[in-house]
Phi, psi and omega in degrees: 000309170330319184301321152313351191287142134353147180242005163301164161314167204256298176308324158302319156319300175286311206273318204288324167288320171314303188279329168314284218312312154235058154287321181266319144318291164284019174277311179271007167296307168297357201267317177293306165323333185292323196278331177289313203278319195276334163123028174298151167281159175324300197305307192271344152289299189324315213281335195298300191281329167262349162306301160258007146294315210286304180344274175309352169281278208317317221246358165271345178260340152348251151315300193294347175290338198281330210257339168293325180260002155102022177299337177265004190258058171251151186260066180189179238217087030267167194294137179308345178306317187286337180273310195254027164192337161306293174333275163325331171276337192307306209299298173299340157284295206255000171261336207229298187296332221291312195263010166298171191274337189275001138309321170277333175306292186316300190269343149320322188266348197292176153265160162277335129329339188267311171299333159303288153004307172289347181286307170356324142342322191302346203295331169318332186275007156295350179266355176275299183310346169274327170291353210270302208267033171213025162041058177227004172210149207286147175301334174289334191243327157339293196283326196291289182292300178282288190300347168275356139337287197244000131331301166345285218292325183313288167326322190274006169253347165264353171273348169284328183305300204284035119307322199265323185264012214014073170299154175280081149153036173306314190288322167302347199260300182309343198253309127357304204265301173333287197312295184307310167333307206283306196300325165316301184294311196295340161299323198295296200310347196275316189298327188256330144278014168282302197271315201292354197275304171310320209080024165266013185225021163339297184301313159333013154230356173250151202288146349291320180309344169316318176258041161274266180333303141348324197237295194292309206268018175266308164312328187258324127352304161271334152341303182275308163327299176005286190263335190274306209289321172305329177307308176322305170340269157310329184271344173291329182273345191121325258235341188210179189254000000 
């Protein structure tokens, strides 16, 4: 099992799992505002917002049992992470939670601030350049994945500010940032089946980093989807031009 481990530092691991984790927290903070703002009770927002961390736990132990016994370490193309851990969330996010009724609910009430806002999480994509200076991951796809992270992430609070305050060209901006946001993950995933082809992303398939493939772009992804359905949202109401 060890073998399956990471090759970071011990300390690198625990902050990494410490900040993922709440990383997934704070994801679920608009979301209970949302539930409040739609006229959920407290007890039943809490429950909403503890409901889908246990989810993304439940659904990271998944994965790290698949990635301990070395199951994501196949050589192929597209990579097994992406099929047998990537995939599934896709499929349940965007098949199953997108279209529920309490998602529409939800997403009537959130802001739209909130939802920019919330990327602010990527700063997390700082650990693919720390695996990059501990020589475990390739420079192309390391800078490609962190930086294009945590630009994002960097973008999404003054682009949430001019939202909030409806700054003049706020809606371009928002529309600007979505987009760059979509193009980044979909670069990234073309960049990681070229290189992931070598056998150059071996920590993408070992525990703990296994679950940036797992999590991030099926999540973030739907993220962004969100932020497009909330514009729609608004421009149907009236509400933008």
């Amino acid at each position: 099992m060890g073998n399956h481990v990471s090759g970071m530092p011990l300390w690198a691991i625990v902050l990494f799992i410490v900040c993922f984790l709440y990383s997934i927290f704070f994801i679920t903070k608009p979301v209970k505002q949302a539930a409040l703002r739609a006229g959920i009770s407290p007890g039943k927002s809490r429950n909403i917002q503890v409901g889908i961390f246990c989810f993304y736990i439940v659904y990271l132990v998944y994965v790290s049992v698949f990635s301990l016994k070395g199951v994501f370490e196949v050589n192929s193309i597209p990579p097994k992470v992406m099929i047998w851990a990537g995939m599934p969330l896709l499929l349940i996010l965007f098949g199953f939670i997108g279209n529920t009724k309490l998602f529409k609910t939800l997403l009537r009430s959130a802001t739209l601030e909130s939802l920019v806002a919330v990327h602010i999480f990527r700063v997390v994509g700082v650990f693919f350049i720390l695996l990059y200076f501990y020589h475990l991951l390739p420079a192309r796809f390391a800078f490609a994945a962190g930086l294009g992270d945590i630009i994002t992430a960097i973008l999404a609070l003054p682009v949430a500010k001019m939202v909030a305050r409806k700054s003049p060209g706020h809606m371009t901006a928002v529309y600007a940032w979505n987009i760059l946001g979509i193009a980044d993950i979909i670069d990234l995933l073309t960049i990681a089946v070229i290189t992931g082809a070598n056998g150059n992303l071996r920590e993408m398939t070992v525990f703990p980093f296994v679950w940036f493939p797992a999590f991030a772009p099926a999540t973030i992804l739907f993220l962004h989807t969100a932020v497009f359905r909330k514009l729609y949202q608004l421009k149907k109401a009236g509400n933008i031009d």
